[in-house]
N, C-alpha and C positions, 0 to 999 in steps of 0.2 A: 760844611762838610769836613770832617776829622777824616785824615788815612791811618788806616790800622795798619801796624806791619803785622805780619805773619811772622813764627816762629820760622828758621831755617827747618828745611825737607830733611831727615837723614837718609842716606842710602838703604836701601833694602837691601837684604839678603837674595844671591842668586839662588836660583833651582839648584845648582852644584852646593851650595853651602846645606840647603835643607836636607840633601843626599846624604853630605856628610854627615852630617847631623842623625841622620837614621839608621846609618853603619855603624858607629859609633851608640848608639842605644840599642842596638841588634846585637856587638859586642857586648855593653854590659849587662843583657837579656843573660848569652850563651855563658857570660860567666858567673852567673846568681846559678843557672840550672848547672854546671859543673860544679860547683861549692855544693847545690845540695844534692845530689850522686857521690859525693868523694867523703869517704868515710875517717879519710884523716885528717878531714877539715873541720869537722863537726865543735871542738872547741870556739873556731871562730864562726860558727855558722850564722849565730845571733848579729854581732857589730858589722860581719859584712854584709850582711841583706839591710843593715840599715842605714851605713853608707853607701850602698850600690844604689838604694831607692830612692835617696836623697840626692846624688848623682843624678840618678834620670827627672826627678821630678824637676831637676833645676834645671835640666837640660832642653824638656819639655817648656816651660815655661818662659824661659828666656829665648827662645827661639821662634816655635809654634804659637806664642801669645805673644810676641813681640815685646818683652818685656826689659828686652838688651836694649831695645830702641827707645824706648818711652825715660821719663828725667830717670837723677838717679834716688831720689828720694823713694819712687817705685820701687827700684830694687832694694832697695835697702828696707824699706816697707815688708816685703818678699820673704829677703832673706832672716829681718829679724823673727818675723810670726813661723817662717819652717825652724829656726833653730829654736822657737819658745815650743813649739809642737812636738821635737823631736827631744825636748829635755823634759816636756810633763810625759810621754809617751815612755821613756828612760827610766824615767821614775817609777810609774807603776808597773815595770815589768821587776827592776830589782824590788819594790814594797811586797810584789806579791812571789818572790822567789825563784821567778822568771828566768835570771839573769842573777850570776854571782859577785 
């Protein structure tokens, strides 16, 4: 009989962090809907809904999927496929005149 170790436990996240966590995405909610009501924003309407969305979606993901916790090749995994999504997605808004 072999003994396996187990990988060390990381901590969890308290009920108070997922809180904050959803104040914080509650903020970047109410300021996507201010940018698009404010008319003298509309120049940057485009880049900020696609970093504000990218913001939540990371924020979602590394928290709620526990993706902060898991190796870091995960994240990195993550983070390479959102920023290859967000540069074909880039692309075809400027191809198709989208975006100047």
């Amino acid at each position: 009989m072999s003994l396996h170790s187990q990988p060390p436990e990381h901590a969890h996240p308290t009920p108070l962090t997922y809180a904050k966590v959803a104040i914080v995405l509650a903020l970047v909610t109410a300021v996507e809907v201010a940018i698009f009501y404010m008319e003298s924003l509309r120049p940057i309407f485009l880049p900020a809904f696609i970093v504000l969305s990218a913001v939540k979606f990371t924020l979602v993901a590394m928290f709620y999927m526990h993706l902060r916790f898991d190796s870091r090749l995960f994240s990195g995994l993550f983070v390479g496929g959102l920023l290859l999504a967000a540069s074909v997605i880039i692309a075809l808004l400027a191809l198709f005149q989208i975006i100047v």
